[in-house]
C-alpha positions in Angstrom: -14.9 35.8 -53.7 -11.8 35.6 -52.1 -9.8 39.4 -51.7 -6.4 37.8 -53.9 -8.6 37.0 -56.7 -10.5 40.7 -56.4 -7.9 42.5 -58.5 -7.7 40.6 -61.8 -11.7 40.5 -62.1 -11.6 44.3 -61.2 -9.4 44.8 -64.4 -11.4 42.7 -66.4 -14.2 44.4 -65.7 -12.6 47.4 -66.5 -11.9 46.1 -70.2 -15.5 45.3 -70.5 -16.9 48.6 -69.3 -14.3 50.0 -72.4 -14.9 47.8 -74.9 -19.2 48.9 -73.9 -18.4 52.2 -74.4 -17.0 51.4 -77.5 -20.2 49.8 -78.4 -21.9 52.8 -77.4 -19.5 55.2 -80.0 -20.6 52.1 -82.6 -24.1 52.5 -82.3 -23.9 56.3 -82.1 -22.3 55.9 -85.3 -24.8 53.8 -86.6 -27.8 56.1 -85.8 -25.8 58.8 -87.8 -25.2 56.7 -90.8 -28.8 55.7 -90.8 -29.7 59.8 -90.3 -27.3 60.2 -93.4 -29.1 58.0 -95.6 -32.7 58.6 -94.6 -31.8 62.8 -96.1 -30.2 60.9 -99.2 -33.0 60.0 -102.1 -31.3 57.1 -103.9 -33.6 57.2 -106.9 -33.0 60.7 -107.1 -29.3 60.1 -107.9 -30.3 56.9 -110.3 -32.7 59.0 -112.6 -29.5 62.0 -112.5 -27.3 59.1 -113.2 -29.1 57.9 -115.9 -30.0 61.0 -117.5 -26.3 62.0 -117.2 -25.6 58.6 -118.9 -28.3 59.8 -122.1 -27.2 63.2 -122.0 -23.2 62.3 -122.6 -24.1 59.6 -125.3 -25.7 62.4 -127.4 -22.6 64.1 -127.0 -19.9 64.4 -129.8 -16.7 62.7 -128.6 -15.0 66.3 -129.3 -17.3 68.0 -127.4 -16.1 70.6 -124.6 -19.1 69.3 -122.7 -17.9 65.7 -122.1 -15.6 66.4 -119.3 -17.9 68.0 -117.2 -20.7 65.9 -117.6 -18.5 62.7 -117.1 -17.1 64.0 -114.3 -20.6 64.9 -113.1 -21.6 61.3 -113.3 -18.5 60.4 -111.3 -19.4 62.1 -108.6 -23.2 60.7 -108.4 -21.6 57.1 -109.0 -19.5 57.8 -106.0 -22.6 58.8 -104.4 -24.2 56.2 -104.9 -21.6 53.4 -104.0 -21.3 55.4 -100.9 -24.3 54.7 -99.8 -23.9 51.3 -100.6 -20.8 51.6 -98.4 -22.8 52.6 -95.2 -25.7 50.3 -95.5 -22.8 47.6 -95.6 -21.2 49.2 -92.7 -24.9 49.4 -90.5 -25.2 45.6 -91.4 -21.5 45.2 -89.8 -22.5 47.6 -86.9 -25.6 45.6 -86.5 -23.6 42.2 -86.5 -21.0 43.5 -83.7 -23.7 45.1 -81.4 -25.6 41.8 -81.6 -22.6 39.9 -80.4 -21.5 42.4 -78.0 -25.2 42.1 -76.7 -24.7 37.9 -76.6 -21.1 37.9 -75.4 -22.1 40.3 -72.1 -24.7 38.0 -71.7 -23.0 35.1 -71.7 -20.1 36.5 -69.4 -22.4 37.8 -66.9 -24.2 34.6 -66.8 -20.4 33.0 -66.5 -19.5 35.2 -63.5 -23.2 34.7 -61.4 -22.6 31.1 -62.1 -18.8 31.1 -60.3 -18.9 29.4 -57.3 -17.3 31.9 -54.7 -17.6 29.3 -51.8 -15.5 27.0 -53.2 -11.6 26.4 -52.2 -9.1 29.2 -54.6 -7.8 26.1 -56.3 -11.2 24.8 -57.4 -12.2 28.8 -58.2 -9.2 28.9 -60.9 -10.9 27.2 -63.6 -13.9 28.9 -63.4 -11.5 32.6 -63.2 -10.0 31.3 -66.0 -12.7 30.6 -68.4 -13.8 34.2 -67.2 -10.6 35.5 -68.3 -10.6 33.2 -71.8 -14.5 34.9 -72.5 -13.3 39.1 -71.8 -10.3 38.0 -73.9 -12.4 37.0 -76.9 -14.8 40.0 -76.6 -12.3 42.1 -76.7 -10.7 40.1 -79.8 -14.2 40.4 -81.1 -14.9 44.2 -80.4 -11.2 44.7 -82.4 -12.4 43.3 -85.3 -15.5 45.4 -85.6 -13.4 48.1 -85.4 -11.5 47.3 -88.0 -14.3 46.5 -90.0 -16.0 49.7 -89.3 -12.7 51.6 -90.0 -12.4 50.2 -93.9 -15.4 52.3 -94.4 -15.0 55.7 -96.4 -14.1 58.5 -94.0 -17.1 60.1 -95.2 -19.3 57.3 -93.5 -17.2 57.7 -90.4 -17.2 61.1 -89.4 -20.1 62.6 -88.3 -22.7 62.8 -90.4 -25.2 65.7 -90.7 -28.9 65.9 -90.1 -31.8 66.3 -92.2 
């Protein structure tokens, strides 16, 4: 390749070795969402959701007892929808790591298919798609991002262990 063309792959390449760390932090993330919910029994929290759902319609509506056992079922229904949250949010992770997967593919297949013997004015187009292809990956590693980051901080930080 010729030496004046060296320096904008070189900072290309640097983007794509960030945006595959960032990859890396996604699927790091993912492993800890999928730790989270393999400790959390879902049916466990549906039978205490349901019980608390019996247990406050046998209540009087006066009753000193409602307030704790509403807000009680608040908290499991958060819970719940929580969980909810993350398995959306390992289907998005899933989604982006898949693409990340296809998009590095396709770009390293771009780059072993440029032509380095060829003239610099016929080895533009080729730079150029290159350029056009890190530009959308990174476009495309934003929006996961984003994605991921609409999640409830809970499902974000990191998550315990069993």
């Amino acid at each position: 390749m010729p030496e004046g063309y060296r320096p904008l792959l070189d900072e290309d390449i640097f983007t794509i070795v960030g945006e595959v760390e960032g990859a890396a932090r996604l699927a790091r993330r993912r492993a800890a969402l999928r730790r989270h919910l393999e400790s959390t029994d879902r049916r466990e929290i549906s039978r205490r959701i349901e019980g608390l759902e019996r247990d406050l319609a046998e209540l009087e509506e006066s009753s000193p007892l409602r307030a704790p056992f509403e807000s009680a079922l608040s908290g499991r229904r958060g819970e719940l929808a929580s969980c909810k949250d993350m398995l959306e949010g390992i289907s998005m992770i899933n989604a982006q790591l898949e693409d990340t997967e296809s998009l590095l593919s396709n770009l390293r297949g771009e780059l072993l298919a440029l032509d380095t013997s060829l003239s610099p004015s016929t080895l533009e187009p080729g730079l150029a798609e290159l350029k056009s292809r890190v530009a959308y990956f990174r476009q495309s590693m934003d929006e996961v991002t984003r994605s991921v980051q609409t999640l409830p901080a809970a499902t974000t930080e990191r998550l315990p262990t069993r």
